[in-house]
N, C-alpha and C positions, 0 to 999 in steps of 0.2 A: 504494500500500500504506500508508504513513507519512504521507499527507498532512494536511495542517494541524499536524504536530507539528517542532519546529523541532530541527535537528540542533546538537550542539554545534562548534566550528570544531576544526578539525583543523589542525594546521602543523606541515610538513616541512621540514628543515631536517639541514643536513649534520653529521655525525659529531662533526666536529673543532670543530664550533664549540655544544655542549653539554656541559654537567659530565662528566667522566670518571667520575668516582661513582656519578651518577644510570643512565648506563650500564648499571654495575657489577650494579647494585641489580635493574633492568630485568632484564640475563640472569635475576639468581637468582630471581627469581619465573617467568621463563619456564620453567625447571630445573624447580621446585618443580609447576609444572603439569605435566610429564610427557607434553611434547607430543609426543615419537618423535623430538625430535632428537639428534645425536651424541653433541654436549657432556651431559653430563649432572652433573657438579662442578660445584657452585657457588664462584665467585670472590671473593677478599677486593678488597671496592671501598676499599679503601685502597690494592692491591698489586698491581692487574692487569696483568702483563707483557704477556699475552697482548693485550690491548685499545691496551698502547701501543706495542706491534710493529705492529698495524694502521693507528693511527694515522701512525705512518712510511711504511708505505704507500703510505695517502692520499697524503702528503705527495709522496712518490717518483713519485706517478701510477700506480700497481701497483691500486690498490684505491679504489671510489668507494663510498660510504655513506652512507645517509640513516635516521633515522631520524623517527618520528612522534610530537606531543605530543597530548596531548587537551586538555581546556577547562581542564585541571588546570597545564599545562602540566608535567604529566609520560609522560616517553617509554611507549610503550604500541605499541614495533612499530620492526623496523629490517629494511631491505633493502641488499644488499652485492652489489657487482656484480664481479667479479674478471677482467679480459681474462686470455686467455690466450697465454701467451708463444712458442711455435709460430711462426713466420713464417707457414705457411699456418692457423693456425688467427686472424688477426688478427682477425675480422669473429665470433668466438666468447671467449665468457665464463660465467665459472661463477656463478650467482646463491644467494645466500644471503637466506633469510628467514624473520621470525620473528613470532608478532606474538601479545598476551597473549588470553582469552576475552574474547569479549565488546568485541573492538574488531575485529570485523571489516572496518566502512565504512574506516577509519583503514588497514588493512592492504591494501585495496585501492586506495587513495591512495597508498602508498607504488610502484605498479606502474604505475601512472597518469602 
């Protein structure tokens, strides 16, 4: 389909090791597209509790996240994988994902 035209590089890269801000900044444009997700407030990326509850998380091993940069090196797509706590449901987890227009290849890297 694309051939001869050259993609720009994409890099995946875990949650906690990106600006908390740029984050921040990511959701609210995600928001402002309108894409049928939950969250629908936008977040003060100065003040995100929410984001640095997740990041404990992470930390805790409760929650893995990655997010996706484009040639810009800014984030443009995040996947969240959440186990759940169940004894029998060990081998089950809840997936969270997001990802802006128009980055679709990037958002399918993130699955990859």
């Amino acid at each position: 389909c694309s051939e001869g035209i050259e993609k720009e590089p994409i890099h995946i890269l875990p949650l906690e090791s990106v600006d908390k801000k740029a984050v921040s900044i990511w959701f609210n444009q995600l928001v402002q597209e309108k894409p049928g997700i939950v969250e629908s407030q936008k977040v003060d990326p100065d003040d995100n509790k929410f984001l640095e509850e997740q990041v404990m998380q992470i930390h805790e091993g409760k929650l893995v996240s990655l997010v996706a940069l484009n040639a810009r090196n800014q984030i443009c797509g995040r996947v969240d994988l959440k186990p759940l706590v169940r004894s029998v449901d060990q081998h089950v987890g809840e997936l969270s994902f997001g990802i802006l227009k128009g980055y679709e290849r990037e958002g399918v890297a993130l699955l990859v």
